[in-house]
DRENVO-910010 format. One line per 8 residues: number of its first residue (from 1); their letters; for each residue y, z, x of C-alpha. Coordinates in Angstrom, 1 decimal. Layout:
! DRENVO-910010
NUM	A	Y Z X  ...
//
This chain:
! DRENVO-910010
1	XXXXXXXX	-37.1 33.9 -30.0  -37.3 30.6 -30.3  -38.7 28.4 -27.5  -36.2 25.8 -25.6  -37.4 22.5 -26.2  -39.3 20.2 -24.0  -36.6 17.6 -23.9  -33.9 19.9 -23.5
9	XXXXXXXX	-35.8 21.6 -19.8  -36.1 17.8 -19.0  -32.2 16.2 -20.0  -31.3 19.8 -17.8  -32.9 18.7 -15.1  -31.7 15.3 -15.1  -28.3 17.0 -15.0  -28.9 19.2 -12.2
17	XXXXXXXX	-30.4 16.4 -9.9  -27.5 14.0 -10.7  -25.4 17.1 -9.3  -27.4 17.5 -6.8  -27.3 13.5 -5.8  -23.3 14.0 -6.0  -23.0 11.7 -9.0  -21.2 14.4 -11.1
25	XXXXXXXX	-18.0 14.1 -11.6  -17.3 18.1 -11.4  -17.7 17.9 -7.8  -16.0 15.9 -4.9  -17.5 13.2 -3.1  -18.0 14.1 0.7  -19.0 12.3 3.6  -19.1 12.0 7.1
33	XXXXXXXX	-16.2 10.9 9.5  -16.6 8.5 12.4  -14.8 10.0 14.9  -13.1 8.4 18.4  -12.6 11.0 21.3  -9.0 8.8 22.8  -7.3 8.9 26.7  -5.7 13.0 26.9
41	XXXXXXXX	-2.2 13.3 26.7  -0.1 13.6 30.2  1.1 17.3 29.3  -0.7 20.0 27.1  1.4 20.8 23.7  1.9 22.1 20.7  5.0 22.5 18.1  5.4 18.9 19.0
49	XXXXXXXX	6.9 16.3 17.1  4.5 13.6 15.9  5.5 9.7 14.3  4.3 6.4 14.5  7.3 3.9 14.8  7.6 0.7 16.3  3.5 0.5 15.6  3.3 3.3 18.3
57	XXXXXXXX	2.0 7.2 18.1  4.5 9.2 19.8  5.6 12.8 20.1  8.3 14.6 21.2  8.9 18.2 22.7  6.9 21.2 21.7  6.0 23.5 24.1  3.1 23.6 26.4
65	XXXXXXXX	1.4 26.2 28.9  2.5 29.5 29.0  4.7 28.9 26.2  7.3 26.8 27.7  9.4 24.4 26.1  9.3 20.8 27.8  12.0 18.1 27.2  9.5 15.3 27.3
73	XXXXXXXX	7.9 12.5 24.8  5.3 10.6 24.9  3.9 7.0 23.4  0.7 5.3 23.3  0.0 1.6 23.8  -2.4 0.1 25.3  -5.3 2.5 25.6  -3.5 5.0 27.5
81	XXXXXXXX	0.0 7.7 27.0  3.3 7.0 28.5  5.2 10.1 29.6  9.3 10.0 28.9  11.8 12.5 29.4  14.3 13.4 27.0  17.6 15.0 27.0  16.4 18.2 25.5
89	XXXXXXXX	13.5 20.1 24.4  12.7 20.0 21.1  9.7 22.7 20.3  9.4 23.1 16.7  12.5 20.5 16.2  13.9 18.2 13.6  12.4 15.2 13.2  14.1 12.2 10.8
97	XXXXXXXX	13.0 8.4 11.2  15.7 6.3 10.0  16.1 3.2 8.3  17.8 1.5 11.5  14.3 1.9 12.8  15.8 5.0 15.4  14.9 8.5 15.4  16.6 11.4 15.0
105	XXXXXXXX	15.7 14.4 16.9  17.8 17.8 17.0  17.1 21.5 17.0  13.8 23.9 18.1  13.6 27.0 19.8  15.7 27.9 22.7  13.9 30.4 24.8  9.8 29.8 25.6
113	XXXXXXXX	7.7 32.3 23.3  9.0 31.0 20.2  12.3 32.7 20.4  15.7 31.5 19.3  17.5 28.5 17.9  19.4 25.5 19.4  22.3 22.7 18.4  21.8 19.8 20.5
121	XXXXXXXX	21.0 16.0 18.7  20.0 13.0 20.2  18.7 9.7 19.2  15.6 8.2 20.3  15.2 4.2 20.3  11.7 3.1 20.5  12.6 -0.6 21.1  13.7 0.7 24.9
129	XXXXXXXX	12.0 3.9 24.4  15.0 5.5 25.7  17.0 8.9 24.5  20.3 9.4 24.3  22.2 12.7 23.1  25.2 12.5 21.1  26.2 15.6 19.4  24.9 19.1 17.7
137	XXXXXXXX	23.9 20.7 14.5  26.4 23.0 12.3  24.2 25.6 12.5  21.6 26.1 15.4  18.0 25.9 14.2  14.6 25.7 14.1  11.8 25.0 11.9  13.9 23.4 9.9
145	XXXXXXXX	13.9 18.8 8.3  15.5 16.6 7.8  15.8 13.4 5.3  17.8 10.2 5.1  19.4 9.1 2.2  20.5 6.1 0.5  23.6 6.4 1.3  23.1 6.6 5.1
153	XXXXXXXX	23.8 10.1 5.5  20.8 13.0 6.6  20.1 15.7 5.1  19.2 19.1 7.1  18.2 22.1 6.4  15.2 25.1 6.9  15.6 27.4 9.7  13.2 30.7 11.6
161	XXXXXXXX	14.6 34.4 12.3  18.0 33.2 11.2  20.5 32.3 8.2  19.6 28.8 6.2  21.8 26.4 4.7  22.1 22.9 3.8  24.2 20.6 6.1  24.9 16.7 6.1
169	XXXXXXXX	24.9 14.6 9.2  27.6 11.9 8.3  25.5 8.5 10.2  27.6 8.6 13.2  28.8 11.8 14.8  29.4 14.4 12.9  27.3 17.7 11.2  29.0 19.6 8.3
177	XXXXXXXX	27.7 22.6 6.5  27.8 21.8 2.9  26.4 24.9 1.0  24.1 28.1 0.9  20.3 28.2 -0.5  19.3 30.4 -3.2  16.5 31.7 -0.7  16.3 31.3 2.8
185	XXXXXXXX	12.9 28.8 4.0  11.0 27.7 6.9  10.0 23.7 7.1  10.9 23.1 3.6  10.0 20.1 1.7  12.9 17.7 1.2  12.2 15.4 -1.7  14.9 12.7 -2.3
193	XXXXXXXX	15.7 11.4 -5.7  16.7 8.1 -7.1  20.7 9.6 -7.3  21.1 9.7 -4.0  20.1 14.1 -4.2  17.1 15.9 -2.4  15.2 18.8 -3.8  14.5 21.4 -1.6
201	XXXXXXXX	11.4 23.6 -2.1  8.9 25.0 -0.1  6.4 28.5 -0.1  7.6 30.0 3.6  10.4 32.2 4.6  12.2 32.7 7.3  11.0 35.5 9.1  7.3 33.7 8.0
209	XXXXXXXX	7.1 36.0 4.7  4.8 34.8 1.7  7.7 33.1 -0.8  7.2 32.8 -4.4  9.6 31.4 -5.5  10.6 29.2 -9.5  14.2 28.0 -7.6  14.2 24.2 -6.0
217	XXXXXXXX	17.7 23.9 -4.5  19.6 20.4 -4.7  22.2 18.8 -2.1  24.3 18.0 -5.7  24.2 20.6 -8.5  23.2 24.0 -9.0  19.3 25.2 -8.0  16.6 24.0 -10.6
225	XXXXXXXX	13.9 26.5 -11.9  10.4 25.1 -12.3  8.0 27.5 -14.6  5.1 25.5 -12.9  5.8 26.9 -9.4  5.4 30.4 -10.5  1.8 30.0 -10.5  1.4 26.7 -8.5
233	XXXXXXXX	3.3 27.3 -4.6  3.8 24.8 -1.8  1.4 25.0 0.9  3.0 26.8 3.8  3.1 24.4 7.0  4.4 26.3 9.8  5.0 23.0 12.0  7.3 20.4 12.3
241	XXXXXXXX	6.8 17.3 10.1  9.0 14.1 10.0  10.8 12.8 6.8  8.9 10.9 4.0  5.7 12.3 5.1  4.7 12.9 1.0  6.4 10.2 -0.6  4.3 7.7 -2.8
249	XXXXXXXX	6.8 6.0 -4.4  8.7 3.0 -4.3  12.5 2.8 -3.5  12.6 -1.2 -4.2  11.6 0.3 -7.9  13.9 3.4 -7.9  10.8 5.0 -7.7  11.3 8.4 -6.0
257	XXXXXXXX	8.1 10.0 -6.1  5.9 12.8 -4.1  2.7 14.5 -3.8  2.8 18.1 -2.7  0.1 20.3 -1.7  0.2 23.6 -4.2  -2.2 26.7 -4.2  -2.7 28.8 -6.8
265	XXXXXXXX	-0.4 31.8 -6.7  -2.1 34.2 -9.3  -5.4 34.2 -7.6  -6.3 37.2 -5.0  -2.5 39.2 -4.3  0.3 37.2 -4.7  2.2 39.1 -2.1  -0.1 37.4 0.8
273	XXXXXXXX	-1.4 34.7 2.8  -4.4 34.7 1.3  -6.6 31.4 2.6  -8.8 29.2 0.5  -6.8 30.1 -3.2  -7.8 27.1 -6.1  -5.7 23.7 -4.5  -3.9 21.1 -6.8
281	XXXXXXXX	-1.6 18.1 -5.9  2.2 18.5 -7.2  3.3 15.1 -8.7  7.5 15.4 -8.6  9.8 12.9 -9.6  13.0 13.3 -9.8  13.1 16.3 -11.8  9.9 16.1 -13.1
289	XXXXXXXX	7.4 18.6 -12.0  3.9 18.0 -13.1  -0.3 18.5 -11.5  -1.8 15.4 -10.4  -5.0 15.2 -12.9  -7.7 14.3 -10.6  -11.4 13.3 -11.3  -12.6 17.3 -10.2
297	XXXXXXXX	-11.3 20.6 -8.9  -9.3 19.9 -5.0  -12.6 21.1 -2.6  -11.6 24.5 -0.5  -15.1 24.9 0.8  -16.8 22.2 2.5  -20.1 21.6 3.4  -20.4 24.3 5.8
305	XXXXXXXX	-17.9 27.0 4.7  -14.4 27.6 3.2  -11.5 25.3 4.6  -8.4 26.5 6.2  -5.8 23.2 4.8  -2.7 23.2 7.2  -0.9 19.8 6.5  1.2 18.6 3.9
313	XXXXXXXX	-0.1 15.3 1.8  0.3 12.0 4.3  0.5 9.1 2.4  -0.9 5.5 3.3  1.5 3.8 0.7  -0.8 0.5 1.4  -3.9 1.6 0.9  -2.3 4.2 -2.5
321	XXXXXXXX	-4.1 6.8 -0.7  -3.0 10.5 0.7  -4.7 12.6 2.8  -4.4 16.3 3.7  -5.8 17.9 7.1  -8.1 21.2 7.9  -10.4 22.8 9.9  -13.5 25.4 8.9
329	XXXXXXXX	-14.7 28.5 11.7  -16.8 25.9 13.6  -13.7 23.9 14.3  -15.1 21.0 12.0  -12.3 19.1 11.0  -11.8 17.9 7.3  -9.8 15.3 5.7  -9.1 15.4 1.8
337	XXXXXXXX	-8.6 12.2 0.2  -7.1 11.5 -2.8  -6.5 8.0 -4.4  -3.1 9.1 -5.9  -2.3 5.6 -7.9  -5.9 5.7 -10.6  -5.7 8.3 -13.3  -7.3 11.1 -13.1
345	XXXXXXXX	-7.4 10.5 -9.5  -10.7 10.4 -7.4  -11.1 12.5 -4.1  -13.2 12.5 -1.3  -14.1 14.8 1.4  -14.5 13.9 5.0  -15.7 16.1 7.8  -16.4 16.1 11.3
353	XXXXXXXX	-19.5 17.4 13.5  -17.6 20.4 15.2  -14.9 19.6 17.6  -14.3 22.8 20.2  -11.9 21.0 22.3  -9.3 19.3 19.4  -8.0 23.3 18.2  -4.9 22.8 15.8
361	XXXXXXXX	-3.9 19.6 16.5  -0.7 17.9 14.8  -1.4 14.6 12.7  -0.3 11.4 11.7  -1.2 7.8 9.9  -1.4 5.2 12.4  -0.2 1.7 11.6  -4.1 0.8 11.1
369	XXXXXXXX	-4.6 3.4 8.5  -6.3 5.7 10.3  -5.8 9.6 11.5  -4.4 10.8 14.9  -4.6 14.4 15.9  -3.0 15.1 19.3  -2.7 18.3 20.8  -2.3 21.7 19.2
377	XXXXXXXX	-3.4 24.9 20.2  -7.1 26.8 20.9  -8.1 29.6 18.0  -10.4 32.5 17.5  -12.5 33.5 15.1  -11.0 34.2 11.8  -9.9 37.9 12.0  -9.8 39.6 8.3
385	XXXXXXXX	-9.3 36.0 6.7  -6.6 34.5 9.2  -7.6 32.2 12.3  -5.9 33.7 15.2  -4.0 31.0 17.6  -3.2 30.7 21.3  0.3 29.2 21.9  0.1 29.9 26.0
393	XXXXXXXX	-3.0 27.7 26.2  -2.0 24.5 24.1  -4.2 21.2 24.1  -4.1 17.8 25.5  -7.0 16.4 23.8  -6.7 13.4 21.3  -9.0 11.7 18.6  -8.9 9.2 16.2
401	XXXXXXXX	-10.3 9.8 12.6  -11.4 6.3 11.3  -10.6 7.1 7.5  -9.5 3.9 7.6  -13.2 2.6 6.9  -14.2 5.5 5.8  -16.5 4.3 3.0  -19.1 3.5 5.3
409	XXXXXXXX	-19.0 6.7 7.3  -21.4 8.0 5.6  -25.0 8.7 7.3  -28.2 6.5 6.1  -30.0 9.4 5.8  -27.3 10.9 3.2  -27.1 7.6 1.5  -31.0 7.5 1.2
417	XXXXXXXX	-31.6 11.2 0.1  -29.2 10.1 -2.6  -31.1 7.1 -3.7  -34.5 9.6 -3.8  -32.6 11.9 -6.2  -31.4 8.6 -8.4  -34.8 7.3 -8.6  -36.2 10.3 -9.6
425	XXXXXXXX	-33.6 11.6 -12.4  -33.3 8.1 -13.7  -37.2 8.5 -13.9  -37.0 11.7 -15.4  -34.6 10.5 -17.7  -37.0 7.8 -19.4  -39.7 10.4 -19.6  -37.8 12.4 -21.4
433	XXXXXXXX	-36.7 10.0 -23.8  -40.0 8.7 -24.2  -41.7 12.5 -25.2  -38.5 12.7 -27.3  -39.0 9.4 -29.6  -42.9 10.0 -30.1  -41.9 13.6 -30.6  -39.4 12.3 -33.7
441	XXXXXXXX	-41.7 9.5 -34.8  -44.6 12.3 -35.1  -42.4 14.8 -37.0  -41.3 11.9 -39.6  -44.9 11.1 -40.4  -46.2 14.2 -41.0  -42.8 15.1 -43.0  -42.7 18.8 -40.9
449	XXXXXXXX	-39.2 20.4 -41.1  -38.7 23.3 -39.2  -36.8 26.2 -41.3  -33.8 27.3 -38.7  -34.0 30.6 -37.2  -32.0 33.0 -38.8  -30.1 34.6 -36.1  -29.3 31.3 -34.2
457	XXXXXXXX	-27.5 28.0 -35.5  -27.3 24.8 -34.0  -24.0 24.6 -32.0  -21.1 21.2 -33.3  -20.7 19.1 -30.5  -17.9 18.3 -31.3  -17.1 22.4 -30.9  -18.5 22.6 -27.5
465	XXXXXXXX	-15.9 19.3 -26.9  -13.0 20.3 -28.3  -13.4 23.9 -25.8  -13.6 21.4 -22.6  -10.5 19.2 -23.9  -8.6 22.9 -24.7  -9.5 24.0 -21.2  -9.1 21.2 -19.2
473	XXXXXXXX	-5.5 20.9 -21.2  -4.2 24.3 -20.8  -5.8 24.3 -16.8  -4.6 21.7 -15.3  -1.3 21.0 -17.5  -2.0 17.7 -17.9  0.4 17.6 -21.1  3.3 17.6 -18.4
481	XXXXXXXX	2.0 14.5 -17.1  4.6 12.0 -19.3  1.9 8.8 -18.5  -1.3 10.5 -19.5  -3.8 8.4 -21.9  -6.9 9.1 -24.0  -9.0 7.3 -21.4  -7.5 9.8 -18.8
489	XXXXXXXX	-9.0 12.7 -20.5  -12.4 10.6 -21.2  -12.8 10.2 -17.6  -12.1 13.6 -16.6  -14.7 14.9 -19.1  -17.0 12.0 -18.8  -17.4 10.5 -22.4  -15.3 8.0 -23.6
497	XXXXXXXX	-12.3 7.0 -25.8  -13.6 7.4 -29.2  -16.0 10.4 -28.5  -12.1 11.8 -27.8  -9.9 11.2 -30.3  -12.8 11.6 -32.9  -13.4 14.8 -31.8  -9.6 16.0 -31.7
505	XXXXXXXX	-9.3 14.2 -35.1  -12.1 16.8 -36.6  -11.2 19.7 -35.6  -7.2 19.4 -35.6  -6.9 16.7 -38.4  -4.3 14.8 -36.0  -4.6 11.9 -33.1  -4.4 12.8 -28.9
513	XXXXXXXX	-0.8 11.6 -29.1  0.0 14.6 -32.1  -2.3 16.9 -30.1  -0.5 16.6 -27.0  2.7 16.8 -28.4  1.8 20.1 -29.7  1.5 21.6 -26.0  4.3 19.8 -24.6
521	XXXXXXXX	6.5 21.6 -27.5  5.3 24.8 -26.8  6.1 24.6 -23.4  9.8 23.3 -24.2  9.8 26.6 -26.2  8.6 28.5 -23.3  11.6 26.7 -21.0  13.9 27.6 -23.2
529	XXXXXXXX	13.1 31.2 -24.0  12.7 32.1 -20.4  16.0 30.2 -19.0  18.8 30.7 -21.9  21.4 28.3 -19.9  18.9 25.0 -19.4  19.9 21.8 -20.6  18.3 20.0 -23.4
537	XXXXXXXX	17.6 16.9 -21.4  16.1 18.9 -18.6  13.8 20.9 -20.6  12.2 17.5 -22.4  12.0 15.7 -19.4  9.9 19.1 -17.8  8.0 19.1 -20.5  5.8 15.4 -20.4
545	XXXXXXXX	7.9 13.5 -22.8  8.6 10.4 -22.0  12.3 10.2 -23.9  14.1 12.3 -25.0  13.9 10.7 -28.4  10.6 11.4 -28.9  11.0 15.2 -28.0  13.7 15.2 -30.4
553	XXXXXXXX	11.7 13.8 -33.4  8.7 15.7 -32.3  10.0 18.9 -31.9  11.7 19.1 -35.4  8.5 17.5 -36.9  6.3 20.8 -35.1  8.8 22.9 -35.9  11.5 22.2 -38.8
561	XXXXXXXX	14.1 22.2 -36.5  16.3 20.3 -33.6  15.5 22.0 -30.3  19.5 23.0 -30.3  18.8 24.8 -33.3  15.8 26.2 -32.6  17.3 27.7 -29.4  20.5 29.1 -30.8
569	XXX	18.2 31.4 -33.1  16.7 32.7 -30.0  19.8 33.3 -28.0
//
């Protein structure tokens, strides 16, 4: 057999301690969080209502010991909580901040235990910090959101142990139901579009049932399916979350777009709540449905065990970053980060020393850009994968998570272990270059060729290349992603441009922009063989072209036809 070579042992271990120095770009960044213990709430809850408006943290409602509603709110300022009563209890309510700067607050359970729904509505004005209640739902819920639109009016919908639907609050008075749901959820996520329309999709039922479902419902039109959620679901949240809280976008720009948490459906039985499945980041706008490519796989272990993520994506729109929330057996908490406007996008891990006394807190973004989790509820120990809650014993506690300067949370010791493990690969590194050049500039003078081994053949890089480009293709779906570039797929892989598109342009004779093309066409193929009535300018626009004019010359280029004519043979 023949022996691996010298320089070979010594480029691999160069590898492995760049790994193990976290300078790879196959695994996540992590570091430590600096973490601020802050003044307890006045009253114990959980299934609260958390915001920051008028540049002050506040929640509203939940219930708190023995499982009690309470018709009260809360605000911080300076340095301490200020306790307010409202006109009704809102435990697991509707939460929607509007653009005149109030709050809208309505629904939540009716009984204590969890049980039941209610009507009532009321606004909330932080300027006088005062609540006033005005009217009711159309239909009595809980669980359920709520979203403003354009035109002024809010959207609602979601509900728990009872029917869901979609109804419209009109901006003054009045709720209206407007139509059914093709399948019933609990805290759904409402994503609002640039025509004035919300998309409605989310991976809980109503009776808190595992849902896997294709179907997005819409305010206007008929439900959408979306072949990318049958293996990719939404992250069940089963709390109460205010409007907006996963939009990146920018509605100056008619720029309607969100990050959504997805797992990975097809891994372990898709019939459960299975924790720690393969995480990815949903990128939707509009109708477009496509992964977020980002610089390595989403983390779901951390440095001390698998992570239990329980929070949808909360964006800081000024710094361009999002953050999701979670919490290992030890009651470490964990942040993931992900800088949502560089292609592919970098994340980072953050993580706590154990926390006993924060529990399952709720969280928000404070105007500072840092974390707040307040209140929650006490957990066991995972029992057969599933951390076990108490809702009669909830929390009062409150800390700050400074992700806000984040960069330097990270311990000297950890930054000088990694400056050890630099030194010493980088110094590896030379060696081995050094023992390789005398190596070649011996076996040129003495004119020695080696005569190849006859069971084993020296593998084409650009081979071995071309199976990482495949894979990372066919993965992560990048080819849905209508902006990607050559120097997205360069960074991801860590080469460059040209080692690329040479590459792609040996093996399949064509450019990235042909080879990329050839995936999105096959999935418009698969869209239209597996839906018979979708729209021509639905299925390009799912499948990562920019225009429809370019589907429309590529797909008859790839295939000899028009896509109409390719789909009436199939028909």
């Amino acid at each position: 057999m023949k022996r691996f070579p010298l320089f070979c042992w010594l480029i691999f271990c160069y590898l492995s301690l760049a790994v193990a120095s976290g300078d790879s770009t196959d695994s996540c960044a992590v570091r430590k969080l600096e973490v601020e213990r802050l003044p307890d709430l006045n009253i114990p809850r959980n299934a609260h209502n958390i915001l920051c408006v008028n540049g002050e943290v506040t929640v509203v409602g939940g219930h708190t010991k023995s499982f009690i509603p309470t018709a009260t709110a809360e605000y911080y300022k300076d340095g301490e909580w200020h306790l307010m009563e409202t006109e009704y209890p809102h435990d697991n309510g509707i939460c929607v901040v509007l653009k005149s700067g109030k709050v809208l607050l309505a629904g939540g359970h009716a009984e204590p235990m969890g049980v039941g729904q209610t009507y009532p509505v009321e606004e909330y004005d932080p300027a006088t910090h005062t609540f006033r209640g005005f009217s009711c739902l159309s239909t009595k819920r809980t669980l359920a959101v709520g979203a403003e639109l354009d035109s002024g009016r809010v959207v609602v919908t979601g509900n728990w142990y009872a029917k869901d639907g979609i109804e419209l609050f009109d901006g003054d008075r009045d709720f209206s139901r407007v139509k059914g749901v093709s399948v019933g959820r609990a805290t759904p996520y409402l994503l609002r579009t640039s025509d004035d329309n919300v998309l409605i999709l989310g991976s809980g039922g109503t009776h808190g049932e595992a849902l896997f479902s294709d179907k997005v419902d819409r305010l206007k039109g008929d439900p959408l399916q979306v072949p990318l959620l049958r293996q990719w679901q939404p992250l069940f949240y089963e709390a109460p979350f205010c409007s907006n809280i996963g939009f990146i976008g920018n509605e100056d720009a008619n720029d309607y777009s969100w990050l959504v948490p997805v797992q990975d459906r097809t891994v372990g039985d898709s019939t459960d709540w299975v924790l720690f499945k393969p995480l990815a980041f949903l990128h939707v706008r509009d109708t477009i449905f496509s992964l977020l490519p980002t610089t390595c796989p989403a983390p779901v272990k951390g440095p001390y065990g698998p992570i239990h993520y329980y929070s949808p994506v909360i964006a800081d729109r000024q710094a361009h970053r999002g953050y999701m929330h979670g919490i290992d057996k030890d009651n470490r908490h964990y942040v993931l980060c992900v800088e949502y406007d560089k292609t592919p996008a970098p994340l980072t891990l953050y993580y706590t020393d154990p926390l006993p006394e924060a529990g399952f807190p709720e969280i928000v973004l404070t105007d500072d850009g840092n974390l707040m989790i307040v209140g929650g509820i006490t957990y066991n120990k995972p029992l057969n994968g599933t951390l076990q809650n108490d809702n009669f014993s909830p929390l009062s506690t409150v800390f700050l998570l400074r992700v806000g300067n984040s960069d330097v949370a990270e311990s000297s010791d950890g930054v000088i272990g990694k400056w050890l493990w630099g030194i010493l690969a980088l110094a590896i590194l030379a060696i081995a270059i050094a023992l390789f050049l005398i190596r070649k500039r011996h076996n040129h003078q003495t004119s020695v060729v080696d005569a190849p081994d006859s069971d084993t053949s020296a593998s084409n890089p650009n081979e071995v290349l071309m199976q990482r480009i495949s894979r990372l293709m066919e993965q992560q779906q990048l080819y849905l992603d209508s902006d990607l570039k050559l120097s997205d797929v360069a960074a991801m892989l860590a080469t460059n441009r040209n080692a690329i598109s040479n590459c792609i342009n040996s093996q399949h004779g064509c450019s990235f922009t042909q080879f990329v093309n050839t995936y999105r066409v096959e999935y418009a193929q698969k869209l239209m063989r597996q839906q018979s009535d979708i729209k021509i300018s639905e299925v390009w626009m799912s499948s990562g072209f920019s225009t429809e004019r370019t589907f429309l010359r590529t797909f008859k280029q790839q295939t000899g036809m028009t896509p109409s004519n390719w789909k009436s043979k199939i028909d």
